[in-house]
N, CA, C and O atoms as a GROMACS GRO file, in nm:
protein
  528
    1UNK      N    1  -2.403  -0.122  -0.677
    1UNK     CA    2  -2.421  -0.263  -0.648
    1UNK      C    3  -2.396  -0.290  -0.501
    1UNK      O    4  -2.336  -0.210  -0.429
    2UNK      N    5  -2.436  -0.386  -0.466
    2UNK     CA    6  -2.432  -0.427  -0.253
    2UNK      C    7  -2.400  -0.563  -0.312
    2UNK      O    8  -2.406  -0.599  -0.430
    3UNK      N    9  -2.362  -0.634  -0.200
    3UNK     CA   10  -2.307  -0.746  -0.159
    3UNK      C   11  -2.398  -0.873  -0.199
    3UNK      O   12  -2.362  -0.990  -0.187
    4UNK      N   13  -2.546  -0.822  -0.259
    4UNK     CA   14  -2.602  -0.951  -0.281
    4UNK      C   15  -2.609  -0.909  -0.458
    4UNK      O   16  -2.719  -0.940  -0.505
    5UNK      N   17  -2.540  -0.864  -0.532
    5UNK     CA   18  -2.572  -0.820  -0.672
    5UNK      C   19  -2.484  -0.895  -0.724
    5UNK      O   20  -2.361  -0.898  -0.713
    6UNK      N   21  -2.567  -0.964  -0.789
    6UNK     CA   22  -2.458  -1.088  -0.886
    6UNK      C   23  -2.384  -1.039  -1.034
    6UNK      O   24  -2.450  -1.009  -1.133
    7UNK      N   25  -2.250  -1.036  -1.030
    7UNK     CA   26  -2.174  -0.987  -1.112
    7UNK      C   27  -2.206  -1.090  -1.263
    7UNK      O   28  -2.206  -1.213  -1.255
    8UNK      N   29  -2.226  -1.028  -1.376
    8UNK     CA   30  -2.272  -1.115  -1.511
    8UNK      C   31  -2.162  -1.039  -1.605
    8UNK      O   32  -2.098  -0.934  -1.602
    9UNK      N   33  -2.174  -1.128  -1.673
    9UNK     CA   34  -2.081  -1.097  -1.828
    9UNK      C   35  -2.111  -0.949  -1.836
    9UNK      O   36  -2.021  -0.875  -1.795
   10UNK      N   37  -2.235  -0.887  -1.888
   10UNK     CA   38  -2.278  -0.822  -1.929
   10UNK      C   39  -2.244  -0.704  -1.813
   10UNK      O   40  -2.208  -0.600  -1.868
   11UNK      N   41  -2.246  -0.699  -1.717
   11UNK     CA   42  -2.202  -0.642  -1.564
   11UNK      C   43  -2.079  -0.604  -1.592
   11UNK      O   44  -2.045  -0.488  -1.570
   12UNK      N   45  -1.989  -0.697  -1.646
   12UNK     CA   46  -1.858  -0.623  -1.670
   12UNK      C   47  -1.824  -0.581  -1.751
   12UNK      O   48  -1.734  -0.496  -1.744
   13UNK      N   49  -1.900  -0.633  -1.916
   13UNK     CA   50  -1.832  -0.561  -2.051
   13UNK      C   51  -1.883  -0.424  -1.998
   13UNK      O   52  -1.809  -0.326  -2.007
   14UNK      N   53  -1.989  -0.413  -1.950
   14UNK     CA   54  -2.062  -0.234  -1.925
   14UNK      C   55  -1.947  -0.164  -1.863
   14UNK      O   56  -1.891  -0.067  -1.915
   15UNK      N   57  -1.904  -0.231  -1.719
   15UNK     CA   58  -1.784  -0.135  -1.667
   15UNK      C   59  -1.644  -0.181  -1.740
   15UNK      O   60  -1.545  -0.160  -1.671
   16UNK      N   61  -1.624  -0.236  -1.856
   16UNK     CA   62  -1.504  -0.214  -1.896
   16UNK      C   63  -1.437  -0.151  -1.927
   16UNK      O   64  -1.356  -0.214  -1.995
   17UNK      N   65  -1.407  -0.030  -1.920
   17UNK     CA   66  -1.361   0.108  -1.940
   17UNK      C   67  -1.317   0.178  -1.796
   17UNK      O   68  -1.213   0.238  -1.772
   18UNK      N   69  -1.445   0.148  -1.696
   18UNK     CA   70  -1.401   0.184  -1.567
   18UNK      C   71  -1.321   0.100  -1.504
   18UNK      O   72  -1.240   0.142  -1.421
   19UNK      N   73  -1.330   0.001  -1.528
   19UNK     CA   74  -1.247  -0.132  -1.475
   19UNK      C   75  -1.082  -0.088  -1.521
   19UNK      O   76  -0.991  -0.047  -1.450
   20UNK      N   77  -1.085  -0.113  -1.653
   20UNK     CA   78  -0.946  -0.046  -1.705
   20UNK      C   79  -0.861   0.034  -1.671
   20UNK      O   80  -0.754   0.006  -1.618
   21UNK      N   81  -0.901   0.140  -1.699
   21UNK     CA   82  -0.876   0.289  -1.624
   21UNK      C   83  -0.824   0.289  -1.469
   21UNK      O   84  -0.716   0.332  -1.429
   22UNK      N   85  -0.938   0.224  -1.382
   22UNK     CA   86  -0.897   0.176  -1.292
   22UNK      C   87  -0.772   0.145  -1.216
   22UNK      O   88  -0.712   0.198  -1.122
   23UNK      N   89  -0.747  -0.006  -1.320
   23UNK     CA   90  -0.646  -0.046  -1.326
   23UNK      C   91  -0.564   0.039  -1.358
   23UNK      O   92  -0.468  -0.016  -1.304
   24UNK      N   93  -0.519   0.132  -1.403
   24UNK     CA   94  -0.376   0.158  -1.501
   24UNK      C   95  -0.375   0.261  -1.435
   24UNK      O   96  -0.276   0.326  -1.468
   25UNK      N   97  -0.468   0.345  -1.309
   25UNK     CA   98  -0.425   0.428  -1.210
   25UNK      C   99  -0.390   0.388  -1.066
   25UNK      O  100  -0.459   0.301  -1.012
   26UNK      N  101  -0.304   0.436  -1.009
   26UNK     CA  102  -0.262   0.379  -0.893
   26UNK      C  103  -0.315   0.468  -0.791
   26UNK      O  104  -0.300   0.589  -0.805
   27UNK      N  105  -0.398   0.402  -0.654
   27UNK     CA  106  -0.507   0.523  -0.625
   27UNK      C  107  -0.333   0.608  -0.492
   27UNK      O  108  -0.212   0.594  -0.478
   28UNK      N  109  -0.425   0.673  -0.447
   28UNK     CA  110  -0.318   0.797  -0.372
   28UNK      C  111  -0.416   0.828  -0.227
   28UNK      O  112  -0.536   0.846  -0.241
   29UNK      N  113  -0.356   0.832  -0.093
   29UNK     CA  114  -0.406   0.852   0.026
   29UNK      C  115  -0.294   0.954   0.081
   29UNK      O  116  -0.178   0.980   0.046
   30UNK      N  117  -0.383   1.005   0.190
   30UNK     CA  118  -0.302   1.075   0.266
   30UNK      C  119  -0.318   1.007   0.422
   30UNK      O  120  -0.417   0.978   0.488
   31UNK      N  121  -0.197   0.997   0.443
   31UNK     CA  122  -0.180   0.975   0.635
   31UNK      C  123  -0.164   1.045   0.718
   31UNK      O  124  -0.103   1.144   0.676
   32UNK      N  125  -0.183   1.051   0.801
   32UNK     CA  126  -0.149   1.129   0.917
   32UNK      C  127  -0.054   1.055   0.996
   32UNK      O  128  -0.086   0.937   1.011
   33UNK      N  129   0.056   1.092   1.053
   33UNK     CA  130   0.178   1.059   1.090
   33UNK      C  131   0.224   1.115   1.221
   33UNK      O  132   0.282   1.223   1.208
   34UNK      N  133   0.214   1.070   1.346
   34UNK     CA  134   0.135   1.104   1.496
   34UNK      C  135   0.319   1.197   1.532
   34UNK      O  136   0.335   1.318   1.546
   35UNK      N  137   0.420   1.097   1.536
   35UNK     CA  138   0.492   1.171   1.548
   35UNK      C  139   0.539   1.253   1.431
   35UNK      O  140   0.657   1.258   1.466
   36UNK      N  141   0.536   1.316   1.328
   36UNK     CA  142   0.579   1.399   1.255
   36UNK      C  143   0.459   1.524   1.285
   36UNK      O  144   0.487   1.641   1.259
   37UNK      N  145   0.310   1.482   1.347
   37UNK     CA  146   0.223   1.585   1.322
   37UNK      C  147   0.147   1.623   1.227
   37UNK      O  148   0.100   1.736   1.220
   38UNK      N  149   0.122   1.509   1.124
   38UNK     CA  150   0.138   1.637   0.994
   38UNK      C  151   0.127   1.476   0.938
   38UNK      O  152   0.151   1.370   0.996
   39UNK      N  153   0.072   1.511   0.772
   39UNK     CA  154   0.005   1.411   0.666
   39UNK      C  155   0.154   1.372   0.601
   39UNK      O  156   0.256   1.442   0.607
   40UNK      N  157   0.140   1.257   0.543
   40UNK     CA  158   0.225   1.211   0.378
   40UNK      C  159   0.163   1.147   0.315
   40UNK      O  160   0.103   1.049   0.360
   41UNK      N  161   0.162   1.189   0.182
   41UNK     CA  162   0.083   1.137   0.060
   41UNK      C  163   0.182   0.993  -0.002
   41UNK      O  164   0.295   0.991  -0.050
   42UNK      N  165   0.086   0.885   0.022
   42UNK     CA  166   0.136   0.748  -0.056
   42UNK      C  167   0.025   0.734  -0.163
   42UNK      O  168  -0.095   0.761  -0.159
   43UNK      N  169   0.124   0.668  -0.286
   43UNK     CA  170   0.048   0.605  -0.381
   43UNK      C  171   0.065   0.450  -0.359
   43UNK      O  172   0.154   0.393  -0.296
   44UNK      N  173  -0.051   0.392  -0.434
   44UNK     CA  174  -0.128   0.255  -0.371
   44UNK      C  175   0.048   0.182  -0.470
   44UNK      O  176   0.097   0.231  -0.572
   45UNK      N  177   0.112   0.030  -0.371
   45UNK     CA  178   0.238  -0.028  -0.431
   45UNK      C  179   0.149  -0.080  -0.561
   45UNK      O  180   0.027  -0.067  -0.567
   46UNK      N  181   0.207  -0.124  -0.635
   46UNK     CA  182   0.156  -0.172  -0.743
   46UNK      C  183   0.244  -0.351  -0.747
   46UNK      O  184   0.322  -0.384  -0.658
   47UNK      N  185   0.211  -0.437  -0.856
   47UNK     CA  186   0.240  -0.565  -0.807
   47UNK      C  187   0.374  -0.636  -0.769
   47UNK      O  188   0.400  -0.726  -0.690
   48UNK      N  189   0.477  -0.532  -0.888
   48UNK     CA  190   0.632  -0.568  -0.820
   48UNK      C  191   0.651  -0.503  -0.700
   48UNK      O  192   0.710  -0.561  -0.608
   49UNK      N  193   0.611  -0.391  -0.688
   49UNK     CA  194   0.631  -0.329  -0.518
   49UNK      C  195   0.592  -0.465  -0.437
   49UNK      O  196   0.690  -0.509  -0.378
   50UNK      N  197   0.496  -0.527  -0.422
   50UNK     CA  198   0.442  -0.572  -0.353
   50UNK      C  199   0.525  -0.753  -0.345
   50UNK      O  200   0.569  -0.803  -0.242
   51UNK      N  201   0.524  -0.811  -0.471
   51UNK     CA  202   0.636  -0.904  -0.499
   51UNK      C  203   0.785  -0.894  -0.461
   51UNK      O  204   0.835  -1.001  -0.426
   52UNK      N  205   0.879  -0.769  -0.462
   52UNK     CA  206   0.970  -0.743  -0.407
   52UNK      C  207   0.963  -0.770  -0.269
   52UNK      O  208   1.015  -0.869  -0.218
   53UNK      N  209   0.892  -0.670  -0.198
   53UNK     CA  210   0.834  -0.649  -0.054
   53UNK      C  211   0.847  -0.836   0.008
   53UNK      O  212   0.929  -0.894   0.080
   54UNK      N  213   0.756  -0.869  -0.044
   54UNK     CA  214   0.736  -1.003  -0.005
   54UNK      C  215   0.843  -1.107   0.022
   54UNK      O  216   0.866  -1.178   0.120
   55UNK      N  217   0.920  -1.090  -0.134
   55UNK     CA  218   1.068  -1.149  -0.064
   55UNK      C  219   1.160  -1.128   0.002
   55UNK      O  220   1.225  -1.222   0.048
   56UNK      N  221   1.198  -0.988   0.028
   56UNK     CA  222   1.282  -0.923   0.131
   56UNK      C  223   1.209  -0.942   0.242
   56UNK      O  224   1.284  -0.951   0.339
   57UNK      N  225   1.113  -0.950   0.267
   57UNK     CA  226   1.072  -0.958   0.400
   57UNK      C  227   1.106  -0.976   0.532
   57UNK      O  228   1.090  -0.899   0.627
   58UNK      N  229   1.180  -1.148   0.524
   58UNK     CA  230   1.249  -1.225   0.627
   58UNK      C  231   1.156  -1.212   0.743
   58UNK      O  232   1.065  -1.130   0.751
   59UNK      N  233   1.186  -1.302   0.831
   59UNK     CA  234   1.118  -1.327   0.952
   59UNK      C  235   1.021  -1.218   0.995
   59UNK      O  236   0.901  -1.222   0.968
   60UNK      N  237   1.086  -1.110   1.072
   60UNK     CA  238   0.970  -0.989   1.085
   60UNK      C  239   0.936  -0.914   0.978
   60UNK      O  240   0.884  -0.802   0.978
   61UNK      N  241   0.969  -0.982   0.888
   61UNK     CA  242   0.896  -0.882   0.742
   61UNK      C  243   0.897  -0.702   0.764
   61UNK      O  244   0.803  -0.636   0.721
   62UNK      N  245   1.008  -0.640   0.831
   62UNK     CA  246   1.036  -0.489   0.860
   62UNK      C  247   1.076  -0.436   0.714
   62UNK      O  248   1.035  -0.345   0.642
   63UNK      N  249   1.207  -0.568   0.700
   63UNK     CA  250   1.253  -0.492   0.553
   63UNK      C  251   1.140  -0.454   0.428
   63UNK      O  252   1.130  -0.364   0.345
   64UNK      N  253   1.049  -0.597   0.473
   64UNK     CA  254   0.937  -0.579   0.336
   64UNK      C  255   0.906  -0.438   0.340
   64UNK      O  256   0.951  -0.363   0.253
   65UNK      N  257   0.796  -0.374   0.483
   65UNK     CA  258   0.768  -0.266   0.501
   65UNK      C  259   0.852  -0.164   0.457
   65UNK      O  260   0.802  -0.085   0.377
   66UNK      N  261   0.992  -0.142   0.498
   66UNK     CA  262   1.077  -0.049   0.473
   66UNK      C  263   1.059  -0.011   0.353
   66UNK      O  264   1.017   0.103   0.333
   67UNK      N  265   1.090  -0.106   0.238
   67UNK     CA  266   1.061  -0.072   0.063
   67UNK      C  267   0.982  -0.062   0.064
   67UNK      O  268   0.961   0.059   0.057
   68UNK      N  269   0.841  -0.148   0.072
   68UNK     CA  270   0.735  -0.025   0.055
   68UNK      C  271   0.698   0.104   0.104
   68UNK      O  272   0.627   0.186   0.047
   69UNK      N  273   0.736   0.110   0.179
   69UNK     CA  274   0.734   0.280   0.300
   69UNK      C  275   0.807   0.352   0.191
   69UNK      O  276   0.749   0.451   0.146
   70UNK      N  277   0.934   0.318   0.134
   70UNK     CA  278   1.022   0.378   0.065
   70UNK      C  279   0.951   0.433  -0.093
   70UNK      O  280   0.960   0.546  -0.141
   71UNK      N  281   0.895   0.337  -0.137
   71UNK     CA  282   0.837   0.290  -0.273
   71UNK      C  283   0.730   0.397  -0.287
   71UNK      O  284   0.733   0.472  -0.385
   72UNK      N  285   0.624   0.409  -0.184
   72UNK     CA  286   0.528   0.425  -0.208
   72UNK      C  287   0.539   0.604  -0.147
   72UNK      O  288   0.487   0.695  -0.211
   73UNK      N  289   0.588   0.620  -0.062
   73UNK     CA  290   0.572   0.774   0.021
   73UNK      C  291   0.609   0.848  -0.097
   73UNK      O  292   0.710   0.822  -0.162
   74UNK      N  293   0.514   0.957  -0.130
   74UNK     CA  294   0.538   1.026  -0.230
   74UNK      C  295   0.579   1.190  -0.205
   74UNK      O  296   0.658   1.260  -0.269
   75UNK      N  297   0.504   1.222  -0.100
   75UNK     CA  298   0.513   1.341  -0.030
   75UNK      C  299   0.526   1.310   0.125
   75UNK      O  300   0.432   1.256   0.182
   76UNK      N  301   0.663   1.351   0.209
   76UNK     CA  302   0.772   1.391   0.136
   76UNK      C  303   0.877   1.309   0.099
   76UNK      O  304   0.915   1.209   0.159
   77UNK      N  305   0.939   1.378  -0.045
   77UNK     CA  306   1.004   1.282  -0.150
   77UNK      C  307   1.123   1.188  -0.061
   77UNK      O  308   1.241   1.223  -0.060
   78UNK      N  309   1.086   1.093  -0.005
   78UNK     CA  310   1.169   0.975   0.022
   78UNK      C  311   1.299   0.955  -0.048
   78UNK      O  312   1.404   0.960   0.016
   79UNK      N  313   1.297   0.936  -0.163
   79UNK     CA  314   1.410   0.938  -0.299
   79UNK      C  315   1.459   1.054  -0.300
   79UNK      O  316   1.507   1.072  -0.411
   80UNK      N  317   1.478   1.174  -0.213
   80UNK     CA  318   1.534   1.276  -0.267
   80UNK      C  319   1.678   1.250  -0.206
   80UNK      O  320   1.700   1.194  -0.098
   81UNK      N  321   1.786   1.307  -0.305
   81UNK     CA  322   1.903   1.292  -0.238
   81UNK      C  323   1.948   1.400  -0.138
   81UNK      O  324   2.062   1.418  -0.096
   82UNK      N  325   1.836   1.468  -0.109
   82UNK     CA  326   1.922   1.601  -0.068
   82UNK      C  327   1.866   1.542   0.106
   82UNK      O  328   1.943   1.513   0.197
   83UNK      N  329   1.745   1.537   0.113
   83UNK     CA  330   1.664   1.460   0.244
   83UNK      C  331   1.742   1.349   0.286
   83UNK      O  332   1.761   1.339   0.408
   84UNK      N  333   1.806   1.235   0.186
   84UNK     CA  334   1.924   1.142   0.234
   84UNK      C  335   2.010   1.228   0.273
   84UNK      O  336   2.014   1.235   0.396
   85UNK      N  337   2.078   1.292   0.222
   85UNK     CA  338   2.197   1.337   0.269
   85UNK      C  339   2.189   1.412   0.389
   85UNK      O  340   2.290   1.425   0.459
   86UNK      N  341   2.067   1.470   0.424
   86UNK     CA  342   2.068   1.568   0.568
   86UNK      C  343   2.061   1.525   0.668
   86UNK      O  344   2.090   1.588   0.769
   87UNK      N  345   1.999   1.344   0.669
   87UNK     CA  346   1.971   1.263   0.738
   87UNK      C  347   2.088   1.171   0.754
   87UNK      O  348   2.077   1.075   0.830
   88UNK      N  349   2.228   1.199   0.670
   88UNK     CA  350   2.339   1.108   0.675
   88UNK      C  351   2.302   0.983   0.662
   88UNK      O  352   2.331   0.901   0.750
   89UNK      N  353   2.216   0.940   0.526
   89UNK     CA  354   2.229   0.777   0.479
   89UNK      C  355   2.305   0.759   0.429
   89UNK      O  356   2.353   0.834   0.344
   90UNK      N  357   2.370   0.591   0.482
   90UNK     CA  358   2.441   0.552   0.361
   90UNK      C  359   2.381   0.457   0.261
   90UNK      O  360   2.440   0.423   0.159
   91UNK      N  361   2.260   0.416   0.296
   91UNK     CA  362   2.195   0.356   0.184
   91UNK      C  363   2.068   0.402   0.163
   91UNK      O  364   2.025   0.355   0.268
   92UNK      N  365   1.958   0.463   0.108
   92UNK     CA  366   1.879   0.495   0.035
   92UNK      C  367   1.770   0.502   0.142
   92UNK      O  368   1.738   0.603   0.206
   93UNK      N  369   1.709   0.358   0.154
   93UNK     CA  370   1.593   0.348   0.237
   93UNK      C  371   1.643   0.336   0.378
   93UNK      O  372   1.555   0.288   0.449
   94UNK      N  373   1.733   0.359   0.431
   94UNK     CA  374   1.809   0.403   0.557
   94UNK      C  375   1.670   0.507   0.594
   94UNK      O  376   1.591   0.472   0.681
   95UNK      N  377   1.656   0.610   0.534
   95UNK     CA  378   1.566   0.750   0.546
   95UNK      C  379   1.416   0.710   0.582
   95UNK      O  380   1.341   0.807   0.597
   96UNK      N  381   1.364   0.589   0.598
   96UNK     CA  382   1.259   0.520   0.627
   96UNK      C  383   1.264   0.530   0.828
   96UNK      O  384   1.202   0.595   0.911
   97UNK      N  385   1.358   0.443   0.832
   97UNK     CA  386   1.401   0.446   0.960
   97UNK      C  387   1.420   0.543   1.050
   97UNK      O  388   1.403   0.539   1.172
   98UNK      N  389   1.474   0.671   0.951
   98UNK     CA  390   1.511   0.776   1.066
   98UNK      C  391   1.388   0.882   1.046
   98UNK      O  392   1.393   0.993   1.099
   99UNK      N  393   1.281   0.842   0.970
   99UNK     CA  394   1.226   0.971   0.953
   99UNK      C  395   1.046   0.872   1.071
   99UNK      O  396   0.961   0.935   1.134
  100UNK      N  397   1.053   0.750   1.059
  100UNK     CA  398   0.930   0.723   1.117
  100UNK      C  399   0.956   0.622   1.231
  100UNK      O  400   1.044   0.537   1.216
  101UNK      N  401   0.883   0.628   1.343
  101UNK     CA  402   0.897   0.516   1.428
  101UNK      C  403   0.887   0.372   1.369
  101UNK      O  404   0.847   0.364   1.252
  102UNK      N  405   0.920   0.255   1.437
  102UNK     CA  406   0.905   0.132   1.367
  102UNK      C  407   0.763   0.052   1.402
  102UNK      O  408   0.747  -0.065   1.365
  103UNK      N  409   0.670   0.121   1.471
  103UNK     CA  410   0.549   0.108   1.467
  103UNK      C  411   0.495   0.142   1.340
  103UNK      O  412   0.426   0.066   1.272
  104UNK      N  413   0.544   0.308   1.296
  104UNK     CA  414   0.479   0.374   1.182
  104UNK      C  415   0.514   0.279   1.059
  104UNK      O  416   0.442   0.269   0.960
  105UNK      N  417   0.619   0.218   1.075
  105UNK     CA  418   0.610   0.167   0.915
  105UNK      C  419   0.552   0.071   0.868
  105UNK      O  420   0.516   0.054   0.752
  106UNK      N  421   0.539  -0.010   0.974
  106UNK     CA  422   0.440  -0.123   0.999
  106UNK      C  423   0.325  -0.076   0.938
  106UNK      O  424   0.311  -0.101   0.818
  107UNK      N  425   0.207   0.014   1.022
  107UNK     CA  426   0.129   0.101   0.992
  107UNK      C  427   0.144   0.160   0.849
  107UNK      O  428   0.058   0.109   0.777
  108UNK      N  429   0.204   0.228   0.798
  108UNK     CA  430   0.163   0.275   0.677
  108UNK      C  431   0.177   0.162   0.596
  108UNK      O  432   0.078   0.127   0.531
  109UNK      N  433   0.307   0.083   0.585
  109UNK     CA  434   0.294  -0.054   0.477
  109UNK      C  435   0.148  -0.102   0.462
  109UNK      O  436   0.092  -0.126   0.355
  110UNK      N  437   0.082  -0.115   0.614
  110UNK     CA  438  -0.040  -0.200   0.639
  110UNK      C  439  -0.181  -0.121   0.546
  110UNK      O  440  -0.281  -0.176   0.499
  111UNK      N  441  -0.133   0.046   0.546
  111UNK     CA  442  -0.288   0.117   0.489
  111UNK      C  443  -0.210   0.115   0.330
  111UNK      O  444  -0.291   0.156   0.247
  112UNK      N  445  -0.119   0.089   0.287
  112UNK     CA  446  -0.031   0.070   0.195
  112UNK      C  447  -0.079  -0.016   0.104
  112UNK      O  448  -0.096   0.010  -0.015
  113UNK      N  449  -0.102  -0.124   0.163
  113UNK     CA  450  -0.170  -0.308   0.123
  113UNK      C  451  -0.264  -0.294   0.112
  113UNK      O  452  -0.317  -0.355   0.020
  114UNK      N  453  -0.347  -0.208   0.195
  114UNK     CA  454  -0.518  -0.210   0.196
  114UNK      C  455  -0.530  -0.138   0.064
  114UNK      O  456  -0.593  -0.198  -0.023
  115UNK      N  457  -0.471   0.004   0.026
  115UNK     CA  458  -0.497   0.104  -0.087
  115UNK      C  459  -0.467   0.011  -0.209
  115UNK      O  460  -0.534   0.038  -0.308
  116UNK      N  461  -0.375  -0.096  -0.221
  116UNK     CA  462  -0.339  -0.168  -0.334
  116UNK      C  463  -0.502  -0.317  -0.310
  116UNK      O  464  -0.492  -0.439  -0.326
  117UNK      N  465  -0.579  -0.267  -0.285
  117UNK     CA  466  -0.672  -0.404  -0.273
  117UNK      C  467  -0.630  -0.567  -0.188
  117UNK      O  468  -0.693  -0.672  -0.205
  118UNK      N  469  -0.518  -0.550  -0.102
  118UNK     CA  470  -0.486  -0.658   0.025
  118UNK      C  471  -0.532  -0.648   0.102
  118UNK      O  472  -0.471  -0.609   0.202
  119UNK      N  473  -0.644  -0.669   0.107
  119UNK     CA  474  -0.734  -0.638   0.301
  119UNK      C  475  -0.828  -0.725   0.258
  119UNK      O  476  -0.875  -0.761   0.150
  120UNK      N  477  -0.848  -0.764   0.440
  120UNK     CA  478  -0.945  -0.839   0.425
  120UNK      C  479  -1.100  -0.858   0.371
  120UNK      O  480  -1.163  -0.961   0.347
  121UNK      N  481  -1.145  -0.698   0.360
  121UNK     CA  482  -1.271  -0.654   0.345
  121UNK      C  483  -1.304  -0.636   0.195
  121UNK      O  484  -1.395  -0.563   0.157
  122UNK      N  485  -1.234  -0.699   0.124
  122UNK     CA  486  -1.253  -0.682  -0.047
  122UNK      C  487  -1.310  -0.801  -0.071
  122UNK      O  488  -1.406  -0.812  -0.147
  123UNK      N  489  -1.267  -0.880  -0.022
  123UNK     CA  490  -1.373  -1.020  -0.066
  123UNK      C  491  -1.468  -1.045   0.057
  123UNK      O  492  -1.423  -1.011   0.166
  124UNK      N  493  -1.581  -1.094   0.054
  124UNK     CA  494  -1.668  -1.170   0.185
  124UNK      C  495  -1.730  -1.259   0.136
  124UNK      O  496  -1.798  -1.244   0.035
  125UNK      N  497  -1.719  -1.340   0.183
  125UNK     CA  498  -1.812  -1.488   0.113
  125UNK      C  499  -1.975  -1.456   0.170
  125UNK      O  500  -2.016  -1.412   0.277
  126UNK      N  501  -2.029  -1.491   0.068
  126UNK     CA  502  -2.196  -1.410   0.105
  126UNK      C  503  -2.299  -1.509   0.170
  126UNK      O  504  -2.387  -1.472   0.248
  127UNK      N  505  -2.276  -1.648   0.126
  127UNK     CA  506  -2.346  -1.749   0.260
  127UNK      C  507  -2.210  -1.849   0.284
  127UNK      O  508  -2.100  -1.875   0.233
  128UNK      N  509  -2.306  -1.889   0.412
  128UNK     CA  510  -2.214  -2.025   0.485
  128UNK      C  511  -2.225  -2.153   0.409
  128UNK      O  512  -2.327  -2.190   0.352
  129UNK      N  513  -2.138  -2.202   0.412
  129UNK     CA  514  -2.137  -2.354   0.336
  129UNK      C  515  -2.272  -2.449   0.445
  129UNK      O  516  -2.278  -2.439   0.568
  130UNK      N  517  -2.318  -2.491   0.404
  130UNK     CA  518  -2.431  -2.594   0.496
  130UNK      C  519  -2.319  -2.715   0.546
  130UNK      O  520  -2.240  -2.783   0.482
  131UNK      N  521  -2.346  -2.710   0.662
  131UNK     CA  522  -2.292  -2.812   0.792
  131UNK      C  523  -2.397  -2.922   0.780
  131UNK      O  524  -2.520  -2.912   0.786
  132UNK      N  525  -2.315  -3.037   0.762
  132UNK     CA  526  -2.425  -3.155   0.819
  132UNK      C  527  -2.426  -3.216   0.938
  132UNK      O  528  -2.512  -3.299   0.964
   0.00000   0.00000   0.00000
């Protein structure tokens, strides 16, 4: 389908199965990570990731990023206690901070949001409203 294919009932009972499925998988990217050199595999936040995120946020919304950076980095294991401990955290997502610049977390939260369907490029309105 393209951007001028009009979605019908019938349009979706057909992909209802793919639609589903869909849903109930959380998709998975790999980054590349300038100062580490080298990729980490995130899975897409899902809606409390993203609801949490939102309220911790505060003004520069870092903390939001932080939990999701935390939440979502799958490879390498963020949650491991042994990676906290080598890194001397005393709290959990401390290991966010010391393992990526504070540009990077920005950045991955941001391809983070996009992989969970938050970007701007998922919806486009297809004509202009008429100006009088």
């Amino acid at each position: 389908m393209n951007k001028n294919t009009k979605i019908t009932l019938k349009a979706l009972l057909d992909k209802k199965e793919q639609l589903l499925n869909a849903n109930k998988t959380r998709r998975t990217a790999e980054l590349y990570v300038k100062s580490l050199d080298g990729t980490i595999t995130v899975v897409a936040p899902d809606r409390a990731i993203i609801t949490d995120s939102a309220e911790m946020g505060g003004n520069d919304g870092i903390m939001g990023d932080i939990y999701v950076v935390y939440q979502c980095v799958t490879e390498p294991a963020l949650k491991s206690k042994e990676l906290q401990d080598a890194f001397e955290c005393v709290e959990p997502m401390e290991i966010v901070e010391k393992i990526f610049l504070p540009g990077e977390i920005s950045a991955i939260a941001k391809e983070l949001l996009e992989l969970a369907g938050y970007d701007q490029d998922g919806v486009k309105k297809v004509t202009d409203d008429v100006k009088n």
